[in-house]
ZABA-845893 format. One record per residue (C-alpha): residue number from 1; z negated, y negated, x. Coordinates in Angstrom, 3 decimals. Layout:
// residues N
<atom><n>NUM</n><z>Z</z><y>Y</y><x>X</x></atom>
...
END
This chain:
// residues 180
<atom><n>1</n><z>-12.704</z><y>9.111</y><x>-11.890</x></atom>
<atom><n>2</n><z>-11.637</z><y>12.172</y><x>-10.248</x></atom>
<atom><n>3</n><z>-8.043</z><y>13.215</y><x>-9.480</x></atom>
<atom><n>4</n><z>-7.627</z><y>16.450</y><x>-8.151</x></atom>
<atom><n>5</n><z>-3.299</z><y>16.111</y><x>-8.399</x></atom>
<atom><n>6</n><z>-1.643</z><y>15.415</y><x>-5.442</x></atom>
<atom><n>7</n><z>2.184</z><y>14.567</y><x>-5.854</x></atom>
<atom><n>8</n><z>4.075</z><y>16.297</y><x>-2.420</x></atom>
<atom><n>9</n><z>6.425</z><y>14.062</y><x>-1.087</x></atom>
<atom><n>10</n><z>8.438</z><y>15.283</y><x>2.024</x></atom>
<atom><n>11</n><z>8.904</z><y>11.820</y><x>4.002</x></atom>
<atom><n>12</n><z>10.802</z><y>11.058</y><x>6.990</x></atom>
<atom><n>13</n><z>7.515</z><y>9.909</y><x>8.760</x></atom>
<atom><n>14</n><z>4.832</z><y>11.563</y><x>10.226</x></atom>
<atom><n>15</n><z>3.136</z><y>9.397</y><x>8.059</x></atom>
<atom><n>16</n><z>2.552</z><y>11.333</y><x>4.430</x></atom>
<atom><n>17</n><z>2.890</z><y>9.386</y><x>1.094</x></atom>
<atom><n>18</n><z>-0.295</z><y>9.520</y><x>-1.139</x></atom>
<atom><n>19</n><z>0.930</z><y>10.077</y><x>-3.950</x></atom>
<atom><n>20</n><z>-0.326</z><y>11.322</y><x>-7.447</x></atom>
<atom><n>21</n><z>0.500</z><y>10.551</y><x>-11.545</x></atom>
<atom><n>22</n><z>-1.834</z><y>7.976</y><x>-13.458</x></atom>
<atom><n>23</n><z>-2.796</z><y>5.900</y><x>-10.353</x></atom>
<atom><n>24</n><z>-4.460</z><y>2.752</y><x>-10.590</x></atom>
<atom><n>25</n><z>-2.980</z><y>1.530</y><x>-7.680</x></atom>
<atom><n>26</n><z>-0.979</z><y>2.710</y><x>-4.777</x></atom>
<atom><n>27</n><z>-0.515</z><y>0.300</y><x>-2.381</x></atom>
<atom><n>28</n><z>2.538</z><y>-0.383</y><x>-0.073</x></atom>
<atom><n>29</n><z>2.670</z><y>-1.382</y><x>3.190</x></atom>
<atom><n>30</n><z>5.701</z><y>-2.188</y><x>5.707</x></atom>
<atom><n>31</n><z>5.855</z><y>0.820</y><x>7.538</x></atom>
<atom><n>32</n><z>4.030</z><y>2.907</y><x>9.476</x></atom>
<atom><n>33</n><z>2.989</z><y>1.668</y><x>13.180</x></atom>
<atom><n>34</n><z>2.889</z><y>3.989</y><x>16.591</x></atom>
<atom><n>35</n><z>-0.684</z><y>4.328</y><x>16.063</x></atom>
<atom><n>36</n><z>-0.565</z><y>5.420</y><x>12.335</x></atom>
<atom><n>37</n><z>2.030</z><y>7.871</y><x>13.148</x></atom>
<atom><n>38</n><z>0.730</z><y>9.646</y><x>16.143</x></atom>
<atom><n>39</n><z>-2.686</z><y>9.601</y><x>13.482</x></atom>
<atom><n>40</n><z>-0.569</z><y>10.896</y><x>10.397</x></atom>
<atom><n>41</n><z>-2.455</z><y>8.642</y><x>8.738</x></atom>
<atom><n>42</n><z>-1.667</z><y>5.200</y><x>6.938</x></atom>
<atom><n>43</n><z>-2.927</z><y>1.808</y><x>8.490</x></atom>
<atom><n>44</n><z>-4.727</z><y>4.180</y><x>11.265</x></atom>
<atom><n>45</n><z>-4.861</z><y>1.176</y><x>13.928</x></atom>
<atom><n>46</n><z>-8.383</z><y>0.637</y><x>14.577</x></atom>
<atom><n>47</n><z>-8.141</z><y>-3.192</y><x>14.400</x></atom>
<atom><n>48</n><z>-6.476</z><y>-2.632</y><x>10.919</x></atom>
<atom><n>49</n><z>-8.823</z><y>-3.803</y><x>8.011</x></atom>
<atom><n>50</n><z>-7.170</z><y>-2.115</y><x>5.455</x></atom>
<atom><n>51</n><z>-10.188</z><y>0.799</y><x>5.048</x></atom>
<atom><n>52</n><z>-12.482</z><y>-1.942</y><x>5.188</x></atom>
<atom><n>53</n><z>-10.941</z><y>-3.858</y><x>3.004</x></atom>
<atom><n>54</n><z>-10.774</z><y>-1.446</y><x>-0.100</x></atom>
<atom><n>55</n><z>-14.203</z><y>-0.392</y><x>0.218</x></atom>
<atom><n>56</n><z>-15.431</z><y>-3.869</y><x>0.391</x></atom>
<atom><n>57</n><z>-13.620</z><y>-4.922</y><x>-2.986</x></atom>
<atom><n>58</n><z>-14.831</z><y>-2.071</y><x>-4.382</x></atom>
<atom><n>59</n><z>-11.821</z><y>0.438</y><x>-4.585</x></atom>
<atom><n>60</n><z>-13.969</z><y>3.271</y><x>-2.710</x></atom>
<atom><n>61</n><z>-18.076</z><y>3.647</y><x>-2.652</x></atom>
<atom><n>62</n><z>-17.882</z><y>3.951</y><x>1.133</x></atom>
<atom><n>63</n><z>-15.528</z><y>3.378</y><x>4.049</x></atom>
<atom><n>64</n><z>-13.206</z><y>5.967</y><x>4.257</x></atom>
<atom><n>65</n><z>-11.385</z><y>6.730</y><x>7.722</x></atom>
<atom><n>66</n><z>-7.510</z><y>7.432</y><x>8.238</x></atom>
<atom><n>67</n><z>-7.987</z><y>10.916</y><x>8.251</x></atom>
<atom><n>68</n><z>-9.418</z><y>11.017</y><x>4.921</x></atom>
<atom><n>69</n><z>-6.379</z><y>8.938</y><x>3.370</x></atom>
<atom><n>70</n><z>-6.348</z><y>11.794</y><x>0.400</x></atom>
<atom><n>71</n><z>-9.717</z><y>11.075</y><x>-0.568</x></atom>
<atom><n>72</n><z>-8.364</z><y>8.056</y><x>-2.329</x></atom>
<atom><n>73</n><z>-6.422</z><y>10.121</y><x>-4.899</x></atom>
<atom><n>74</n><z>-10.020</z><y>10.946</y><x>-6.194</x></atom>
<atom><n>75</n><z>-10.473</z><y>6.993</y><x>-6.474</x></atom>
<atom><n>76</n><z>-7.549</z><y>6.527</y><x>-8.281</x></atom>
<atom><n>77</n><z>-5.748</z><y>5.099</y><x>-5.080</x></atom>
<atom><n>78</n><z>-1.954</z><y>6.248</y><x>-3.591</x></atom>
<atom><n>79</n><z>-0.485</z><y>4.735</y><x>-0.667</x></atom>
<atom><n>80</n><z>2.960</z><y>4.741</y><x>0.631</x></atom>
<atom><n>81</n><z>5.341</z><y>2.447</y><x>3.195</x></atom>
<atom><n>82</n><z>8.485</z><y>0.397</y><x>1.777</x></atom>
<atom><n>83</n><z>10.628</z><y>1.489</y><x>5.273</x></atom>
<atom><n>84</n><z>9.537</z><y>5.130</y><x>6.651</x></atom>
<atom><n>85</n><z>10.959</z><y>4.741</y><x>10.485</x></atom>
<atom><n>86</n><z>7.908</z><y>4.022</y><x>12.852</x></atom>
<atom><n>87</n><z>8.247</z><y>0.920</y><x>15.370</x></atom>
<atom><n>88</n><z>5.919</z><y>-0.907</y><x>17.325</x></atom>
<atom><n>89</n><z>5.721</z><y>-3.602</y><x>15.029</x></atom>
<atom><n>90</n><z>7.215</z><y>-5.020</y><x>11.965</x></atom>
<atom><n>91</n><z>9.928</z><y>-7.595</y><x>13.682</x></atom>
<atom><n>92</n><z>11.313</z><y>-4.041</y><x>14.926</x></atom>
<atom><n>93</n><z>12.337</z><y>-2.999</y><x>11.822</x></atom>
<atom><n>94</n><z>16.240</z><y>-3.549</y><x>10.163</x></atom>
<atom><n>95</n><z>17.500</z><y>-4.606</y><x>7.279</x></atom>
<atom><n>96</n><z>18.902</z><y>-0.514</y><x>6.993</x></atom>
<atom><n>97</n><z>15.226</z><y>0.548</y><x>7.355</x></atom>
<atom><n>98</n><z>14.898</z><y>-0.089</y><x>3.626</x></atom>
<atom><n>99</n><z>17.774</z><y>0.404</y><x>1.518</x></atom>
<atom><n>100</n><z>16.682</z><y>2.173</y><x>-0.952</x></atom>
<atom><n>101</n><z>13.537</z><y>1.111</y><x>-0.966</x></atom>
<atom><n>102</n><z>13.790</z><y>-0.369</y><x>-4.075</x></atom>
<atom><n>103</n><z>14.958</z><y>1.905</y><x>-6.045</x></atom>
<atom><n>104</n><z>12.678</z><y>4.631</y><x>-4.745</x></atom>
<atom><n>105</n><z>9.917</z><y>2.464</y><x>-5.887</x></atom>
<atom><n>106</n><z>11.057</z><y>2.237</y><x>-9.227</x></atom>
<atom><n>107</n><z>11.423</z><y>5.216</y><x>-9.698</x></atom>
<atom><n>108</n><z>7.679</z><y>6.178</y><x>-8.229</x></atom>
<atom><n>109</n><z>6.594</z><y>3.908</y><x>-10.908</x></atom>
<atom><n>110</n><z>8.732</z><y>5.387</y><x>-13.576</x></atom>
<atom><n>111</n><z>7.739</z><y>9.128</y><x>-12.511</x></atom>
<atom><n>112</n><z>4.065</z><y>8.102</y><x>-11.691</x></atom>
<atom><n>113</n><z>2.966</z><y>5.865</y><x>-13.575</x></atom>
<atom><n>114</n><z>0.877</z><y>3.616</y><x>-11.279</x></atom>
<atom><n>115</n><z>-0.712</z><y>0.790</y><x>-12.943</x></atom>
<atom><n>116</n><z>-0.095</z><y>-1.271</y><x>-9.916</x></atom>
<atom><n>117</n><z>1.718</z><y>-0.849</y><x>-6.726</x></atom>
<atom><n>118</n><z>-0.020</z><y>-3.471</y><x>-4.436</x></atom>
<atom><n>119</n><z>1.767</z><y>-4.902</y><x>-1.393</x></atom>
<atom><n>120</n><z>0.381</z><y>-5.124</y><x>1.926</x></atom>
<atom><n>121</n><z>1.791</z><y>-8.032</y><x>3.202</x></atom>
<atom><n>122</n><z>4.392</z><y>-10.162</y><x>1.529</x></atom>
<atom><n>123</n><z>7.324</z><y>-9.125</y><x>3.968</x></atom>
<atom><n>124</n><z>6.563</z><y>-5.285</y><x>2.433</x></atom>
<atom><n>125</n><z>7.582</z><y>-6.827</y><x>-1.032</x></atom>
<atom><n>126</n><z>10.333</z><y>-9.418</y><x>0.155</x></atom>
<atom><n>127</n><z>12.161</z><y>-6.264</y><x>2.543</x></atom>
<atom><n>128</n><z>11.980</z><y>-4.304</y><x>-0.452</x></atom>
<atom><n>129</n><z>13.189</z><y>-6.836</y><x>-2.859</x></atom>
<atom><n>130</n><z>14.522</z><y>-9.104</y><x>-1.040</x></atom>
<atom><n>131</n><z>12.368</z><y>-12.173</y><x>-2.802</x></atom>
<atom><n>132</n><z>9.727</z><y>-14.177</y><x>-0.890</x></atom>
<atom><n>133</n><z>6.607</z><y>-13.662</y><x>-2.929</x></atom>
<atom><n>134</n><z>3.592</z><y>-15.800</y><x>-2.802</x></atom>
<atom><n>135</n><z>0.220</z><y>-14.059</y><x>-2.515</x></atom>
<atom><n>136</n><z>-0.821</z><y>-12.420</y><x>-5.928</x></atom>
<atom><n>137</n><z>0.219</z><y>-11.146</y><x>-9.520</x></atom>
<atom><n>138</n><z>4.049</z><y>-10.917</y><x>-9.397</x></atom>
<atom><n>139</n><z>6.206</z><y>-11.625</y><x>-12.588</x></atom>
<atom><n>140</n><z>8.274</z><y>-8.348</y><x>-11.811</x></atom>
<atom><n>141</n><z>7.402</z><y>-5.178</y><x>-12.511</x></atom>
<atom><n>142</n><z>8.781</z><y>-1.876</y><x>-12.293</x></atom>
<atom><n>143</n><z>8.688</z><y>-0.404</y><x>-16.084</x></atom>
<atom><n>144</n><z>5.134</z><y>-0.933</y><x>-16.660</x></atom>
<atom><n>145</n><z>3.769</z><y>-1.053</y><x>-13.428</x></atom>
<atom><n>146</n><z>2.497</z><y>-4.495</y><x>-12.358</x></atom>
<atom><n>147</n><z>3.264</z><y>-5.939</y><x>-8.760</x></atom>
<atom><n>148</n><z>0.844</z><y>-7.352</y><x>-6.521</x></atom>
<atom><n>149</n><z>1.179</z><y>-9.204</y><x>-3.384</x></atom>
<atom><n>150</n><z>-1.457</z><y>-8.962</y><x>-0.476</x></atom>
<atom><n>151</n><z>-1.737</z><y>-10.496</y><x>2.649</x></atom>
<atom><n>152</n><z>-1.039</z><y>-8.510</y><x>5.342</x></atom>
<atom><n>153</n><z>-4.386</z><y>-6.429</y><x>7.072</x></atom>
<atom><n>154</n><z>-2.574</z><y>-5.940</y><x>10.297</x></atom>
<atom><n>155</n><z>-4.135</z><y>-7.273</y><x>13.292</x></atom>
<atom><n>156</n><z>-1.040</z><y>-9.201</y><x>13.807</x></atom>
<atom><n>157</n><z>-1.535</z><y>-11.516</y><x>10.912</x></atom>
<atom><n>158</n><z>-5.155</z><y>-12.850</y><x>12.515</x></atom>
<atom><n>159</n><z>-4.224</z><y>-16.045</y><x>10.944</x></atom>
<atom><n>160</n><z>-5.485</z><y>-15.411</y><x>7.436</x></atom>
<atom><n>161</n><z>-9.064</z><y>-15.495</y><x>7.335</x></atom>
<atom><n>162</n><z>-10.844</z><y>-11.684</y><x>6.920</x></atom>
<atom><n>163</n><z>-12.469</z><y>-13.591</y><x>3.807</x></atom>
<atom><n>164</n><z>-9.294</z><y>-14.536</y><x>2.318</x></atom>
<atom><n>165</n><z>-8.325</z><y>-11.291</y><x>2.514</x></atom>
<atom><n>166</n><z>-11.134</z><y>-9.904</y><x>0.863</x></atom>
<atom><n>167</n><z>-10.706</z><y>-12.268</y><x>-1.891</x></atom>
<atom><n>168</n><z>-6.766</z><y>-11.093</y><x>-2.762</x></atom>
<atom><n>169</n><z>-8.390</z><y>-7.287</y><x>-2.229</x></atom>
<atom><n>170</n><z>-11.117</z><y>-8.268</y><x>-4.989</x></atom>
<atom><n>171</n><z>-8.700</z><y>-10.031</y><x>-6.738</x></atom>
<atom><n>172</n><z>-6.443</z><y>-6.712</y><x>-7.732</x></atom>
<atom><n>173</n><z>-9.676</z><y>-4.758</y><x>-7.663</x></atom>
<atom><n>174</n><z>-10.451</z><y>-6.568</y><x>-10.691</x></atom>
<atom><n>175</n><z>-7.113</z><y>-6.747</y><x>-12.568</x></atom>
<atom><n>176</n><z>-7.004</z><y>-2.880</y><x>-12.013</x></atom>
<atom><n>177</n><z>-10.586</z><y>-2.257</y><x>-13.688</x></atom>
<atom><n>178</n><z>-9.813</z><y>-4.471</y><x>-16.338</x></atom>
<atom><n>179</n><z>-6.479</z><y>-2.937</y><x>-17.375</x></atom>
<atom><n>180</n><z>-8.097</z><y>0.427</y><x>-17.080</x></atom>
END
């Protein structure tokens, strides 16, 4: 499915949202790292799996690199940050980082139209809404977009198997195709 609309967003961040109307998904992550923002690119650490990731559950029909990040518009894929400030890591950021957060989310869903906005990492969702999700299908949504939770594909969060991760990854890459 090709998508040839890109929706310009002016961030605070080196790092641009990925935006576009009709998505299928756009997922969200905590914010952007040094790494990502000296790249301009999202989840641009090399030891990230994120690229991996999608093209493994079958988002993308290859691997795409950080530089290509607007290649996944033509996938049906966005991809944003819940806080925009870049920090080291993700225990850097404050509770200020995402006010508003929220609210700018809904109303990316309500301009957008996303089917789903998934989560990279639970502490993406729970500093945005301030809930402490478990892994998967939320019961919230945003108008009629559907939440999903992730877990995180930082290198940071080594603890959850690469396969596990694959399986939440297929997991949404399903529910996506089959609400299509």
């Amino acid at each position: 499915m090709k998508r040839d609309r890109a929706e310009t967003v002016t961030t605070p961040s080196a790092v641009p949202d990925v935006l576009g109307p009709d998505l299928d998904v756009v997922f969200c992550g905590i914010n952007p790292g040094r790494v990502s923002d000296a790249a301009r690119a999202h989840f641009a650490n090399p030891r990230n799996d994120f690229w991996r990731l999608l093209h493994q559950a079958g988002f993308t029909p290859r691997q795409l690199e950080p530089a290509e990040q607007f290649e996944l518009l033509r996938h049906g894929i966005g991809a944003t940050n819940a806080a925009y400030r870049t920090t080291p890591g993700s225990s850097d950021l404050r509770r200020a980082d995402f006010v508003g957060s929220a609210e700018r989310l809904e109303n990316l869903a309500r301009k957008l139209r996303p089917r789903f906005i998934g989560f990279v990492g639970k502490e993406a969702y729970r500093c945005a809404f301030g809930d402490r999700p478990d892994l998967g299908l939320q019961q919230q949504q945003l108008g009629d977009t559907q939440l999903f939770v992730l877990p995180s594909t930082s290198p940071a969060n080594a603890a959850v198997p690469y396969d596990e991760r694959l399986r939440w990854f297929r997991e949404l890459a399903a529910l996506s195709r089959a609400s299509a």
